[in-house]
C-alpha positions in Angstrom: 167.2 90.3 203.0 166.1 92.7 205.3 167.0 92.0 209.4 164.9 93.4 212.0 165.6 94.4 214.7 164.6 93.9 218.4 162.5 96.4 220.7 163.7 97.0 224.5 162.9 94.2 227.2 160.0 96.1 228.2 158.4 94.1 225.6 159.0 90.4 227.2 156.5 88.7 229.3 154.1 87.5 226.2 152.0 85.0 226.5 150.5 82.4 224.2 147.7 81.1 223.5 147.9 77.7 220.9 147.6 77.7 218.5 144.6 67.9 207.8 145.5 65.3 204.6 148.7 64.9 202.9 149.7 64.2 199.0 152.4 62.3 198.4 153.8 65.1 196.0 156.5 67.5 197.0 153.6 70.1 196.9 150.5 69.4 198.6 147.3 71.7 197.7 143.8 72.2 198.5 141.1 70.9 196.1 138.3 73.0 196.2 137.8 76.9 196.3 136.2 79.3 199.0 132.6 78.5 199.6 132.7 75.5 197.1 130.4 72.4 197.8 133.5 69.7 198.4 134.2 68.1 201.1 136.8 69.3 203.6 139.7 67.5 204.2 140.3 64.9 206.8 142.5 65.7 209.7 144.4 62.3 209.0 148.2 62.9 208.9 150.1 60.9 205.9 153.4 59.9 206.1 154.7 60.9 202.7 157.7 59.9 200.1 159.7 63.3 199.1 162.5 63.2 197.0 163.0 59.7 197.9 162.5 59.6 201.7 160.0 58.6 204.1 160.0 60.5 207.4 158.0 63.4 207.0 153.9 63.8 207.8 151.9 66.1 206.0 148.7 67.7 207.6 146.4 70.2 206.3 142.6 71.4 206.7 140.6 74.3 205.7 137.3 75.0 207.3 137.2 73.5 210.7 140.8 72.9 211.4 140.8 72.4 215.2 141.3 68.4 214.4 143.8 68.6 212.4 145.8 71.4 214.8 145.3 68.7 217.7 147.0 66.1 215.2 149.5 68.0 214.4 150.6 69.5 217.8 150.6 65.5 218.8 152.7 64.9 216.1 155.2 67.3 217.9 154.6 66.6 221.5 153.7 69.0 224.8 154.0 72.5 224.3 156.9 74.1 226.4 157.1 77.6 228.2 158.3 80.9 226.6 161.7 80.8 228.2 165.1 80.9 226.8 167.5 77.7 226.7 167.0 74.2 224.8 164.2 71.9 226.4 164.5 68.0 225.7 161.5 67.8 223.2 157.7 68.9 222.5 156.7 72.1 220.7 156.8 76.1 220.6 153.6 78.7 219.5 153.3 81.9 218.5 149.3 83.2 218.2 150.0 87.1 217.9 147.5 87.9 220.6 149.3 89.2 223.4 152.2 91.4 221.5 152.1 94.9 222.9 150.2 97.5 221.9 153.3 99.3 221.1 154.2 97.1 218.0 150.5 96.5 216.4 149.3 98.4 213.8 152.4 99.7 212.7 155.1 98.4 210.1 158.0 98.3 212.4 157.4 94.6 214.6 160.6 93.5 214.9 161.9 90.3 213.5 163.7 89.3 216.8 161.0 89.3 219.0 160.2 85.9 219.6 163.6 85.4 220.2 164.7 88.3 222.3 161.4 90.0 224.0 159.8 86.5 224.1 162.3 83.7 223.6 161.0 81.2 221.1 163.1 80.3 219.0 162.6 82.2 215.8 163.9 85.0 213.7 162.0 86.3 210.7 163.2 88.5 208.1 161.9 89.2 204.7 162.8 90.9 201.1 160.4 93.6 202.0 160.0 96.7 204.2 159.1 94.8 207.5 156.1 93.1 209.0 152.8 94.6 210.5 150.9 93.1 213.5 146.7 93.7 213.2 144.2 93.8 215.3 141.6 95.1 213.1 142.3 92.6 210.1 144.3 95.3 208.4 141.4 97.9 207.6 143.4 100.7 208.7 145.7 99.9 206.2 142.9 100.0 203.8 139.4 99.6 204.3 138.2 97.0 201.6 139.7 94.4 204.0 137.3 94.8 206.7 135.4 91.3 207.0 138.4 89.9 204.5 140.7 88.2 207.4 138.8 85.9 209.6 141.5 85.2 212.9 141.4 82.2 213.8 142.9 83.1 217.6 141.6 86.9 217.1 142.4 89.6 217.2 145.6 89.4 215.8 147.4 88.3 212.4 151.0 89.0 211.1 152.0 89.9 207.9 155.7 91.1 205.8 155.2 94.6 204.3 155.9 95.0 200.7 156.6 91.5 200.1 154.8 87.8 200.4 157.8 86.3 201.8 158.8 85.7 205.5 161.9 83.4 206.1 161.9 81.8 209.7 165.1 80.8 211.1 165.0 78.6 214.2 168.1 79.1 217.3 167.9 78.2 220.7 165.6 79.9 222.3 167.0 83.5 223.8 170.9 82.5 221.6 172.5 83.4 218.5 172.7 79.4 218.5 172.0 77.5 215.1 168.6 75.1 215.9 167.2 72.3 214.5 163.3 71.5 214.6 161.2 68.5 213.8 158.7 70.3 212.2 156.8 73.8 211.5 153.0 74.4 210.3 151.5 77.7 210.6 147.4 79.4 210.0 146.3 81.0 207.1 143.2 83.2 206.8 141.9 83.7 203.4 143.8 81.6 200.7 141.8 81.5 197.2 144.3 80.6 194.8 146.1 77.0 195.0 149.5 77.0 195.6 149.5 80.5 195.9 150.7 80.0 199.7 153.2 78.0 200.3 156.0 76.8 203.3 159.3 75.4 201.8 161.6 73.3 204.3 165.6 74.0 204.6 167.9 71.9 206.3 170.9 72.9 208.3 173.1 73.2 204.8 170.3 75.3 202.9 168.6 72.6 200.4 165.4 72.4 200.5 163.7 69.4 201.2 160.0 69.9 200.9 157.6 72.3 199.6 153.8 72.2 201.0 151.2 74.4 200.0 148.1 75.5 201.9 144.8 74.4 200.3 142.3 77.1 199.3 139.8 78.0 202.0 135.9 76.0 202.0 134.1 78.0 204.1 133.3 81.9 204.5 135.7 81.9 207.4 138.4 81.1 205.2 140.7 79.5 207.3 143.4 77.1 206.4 146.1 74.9 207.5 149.3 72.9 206.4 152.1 71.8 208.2 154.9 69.2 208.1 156.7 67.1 210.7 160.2 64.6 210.5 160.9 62.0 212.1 164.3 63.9 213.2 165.3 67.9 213.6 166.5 68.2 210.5 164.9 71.6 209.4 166.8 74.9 210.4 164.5 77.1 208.5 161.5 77.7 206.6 160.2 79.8 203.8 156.2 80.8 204.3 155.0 82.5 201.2 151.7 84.2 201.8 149.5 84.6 198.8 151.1 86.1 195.6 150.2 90.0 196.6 151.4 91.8 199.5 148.6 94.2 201.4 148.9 97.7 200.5 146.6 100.8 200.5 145.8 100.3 196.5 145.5 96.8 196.2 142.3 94.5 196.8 142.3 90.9 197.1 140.4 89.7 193.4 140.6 85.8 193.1 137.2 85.5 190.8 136.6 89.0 189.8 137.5 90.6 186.5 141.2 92.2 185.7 144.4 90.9 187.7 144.1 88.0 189.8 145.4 89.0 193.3 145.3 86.3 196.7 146.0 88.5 199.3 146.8 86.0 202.5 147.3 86.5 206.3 149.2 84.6 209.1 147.9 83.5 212.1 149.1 81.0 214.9 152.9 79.3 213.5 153.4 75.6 215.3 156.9 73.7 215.7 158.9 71.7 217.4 161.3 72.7 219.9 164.2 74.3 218.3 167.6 72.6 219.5 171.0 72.4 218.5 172.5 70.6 215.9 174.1 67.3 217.3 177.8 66.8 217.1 178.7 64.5 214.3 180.9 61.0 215.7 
């Protein structure tokens, strides 16, 4: 797995602007497809068995998710600034907007960033060649994707390079120091397959303990949500995988048209809880 790393400090100083039903399966998906006549789901949180246990709440929307986001960010309590160090509760957000010109549009944002340049908490790495920052919903990377990527806090969406798979590892915010967090849910634009985007859960000794997937989008704006919180910090990192084709220059998104099926996904705003250190055991 590939580690990215960090531009100068000349980067820090970003600001943020913020960024539902559950199954009681260890997958939760969307019903309906893009521009079908279903209804959307509720933003209602359910407290779900997984695996045996009881303290985790599923939420998820597609369509008009602004309901469920204010559920969910309830859920992890009052959003905290972008400083470094451990704060006693509430949440962290990353929206993409305000990342430097100097990183967007190119394949070289640096997986530290919202650690180091902006501490949040977070370190993202993937199996591919690195991730890509857009303003333009990726048409300079090929133009059949104009109109494809709806942001929901535009301009900006993230993506990995060469890959569907970004792994988010939570520290203190601005350390090298192993974090717990209560939760993590994060914005999709333009999901058309079920389960084709997914976010697995990890605790601190690397099982998983959940797997959620984003339902399919309902509307034309083809936005989606799907996020998880525990009762407890008890996840250290999470696995988002976005669609089951990675953008590219040759490659089209085809959910319903002939040949290869291909959901081509993007990231917007990620939501968790504050990142903190493991507790010493008694």
């Amino acid at each position: 797995m590939r580690n990215l790393n960090s531009l100068p400090a000349l980067l820090c100083g970003i600001a943020v602007l913020s960024a539902g039903c559950g199954d009681s399966a260890n997958t939760v998906t969307g019903a309906s497809g893009r521009g079908s006549d279903a209804k959307l789901p509720s933003a209602t949180a359910h407290r779900n068995t997984i695996e045996g246990r009881d303290d985790v709440h599923i939420v998820s929307a597609s369509g008009d998710i602004n309901a469920a986001l204010g559920e969910f960010r309830a859920l992890l309590g009052a959003p905290n600034p972008n400083v470094a160090g451990e704060q006693p509760g509430g949440r962290r957000e990353i929206n993409w907007d305000a990342v430097p010109a100097l990183v967007t549009n190119v394949d070289n944002f640096p997986g530290t960033f919202f650690n180091v340049n902006s501490p949040r908490g977070v370190l993202f790495t993937t199996d591919g060649s690195g991730f890509r920052i857009s303003d333009n919903g990726y048409k300079d990377v090929n133009p059949a994707y104009a109109g494809e990527f709806v942001a929901f806090s535009a301009p900006k969406l993230f993506v990995a390079r060469g890959s569907t798979v970004t792994d988010v590892r939570f520290v203190v915010a601005g350390s090298n120091t192993q974090a717990l967090v209560t939760g993590f849910g994060s914005v999709f634009e333009d999901v058309g397959r079920a389960n084709s985007t997914t976010i697995e859960f990890f605790d601190i000794d690397g099982n998983r303990i959940l797997k959620i997937a984003a339902p399919r989008a309902t509307d034309e704006n083809g936005i989606s949500f799907v996020g998880a919180v525990f009762d407890a910090g008890v996840v250290a990192r999470v696995r988002i995988t976005s669609g089951d084709t990675p953008i590219g220059s040759d490659v089209e998104d085809n959910v319903k048209g002939e040949g290869q099926k291909r959901d081509i996904v993007a990231m917007d705003d990620f939501i968790y809880g504050e990142p903190r250190a493991p507790k010493p055991a008694n």
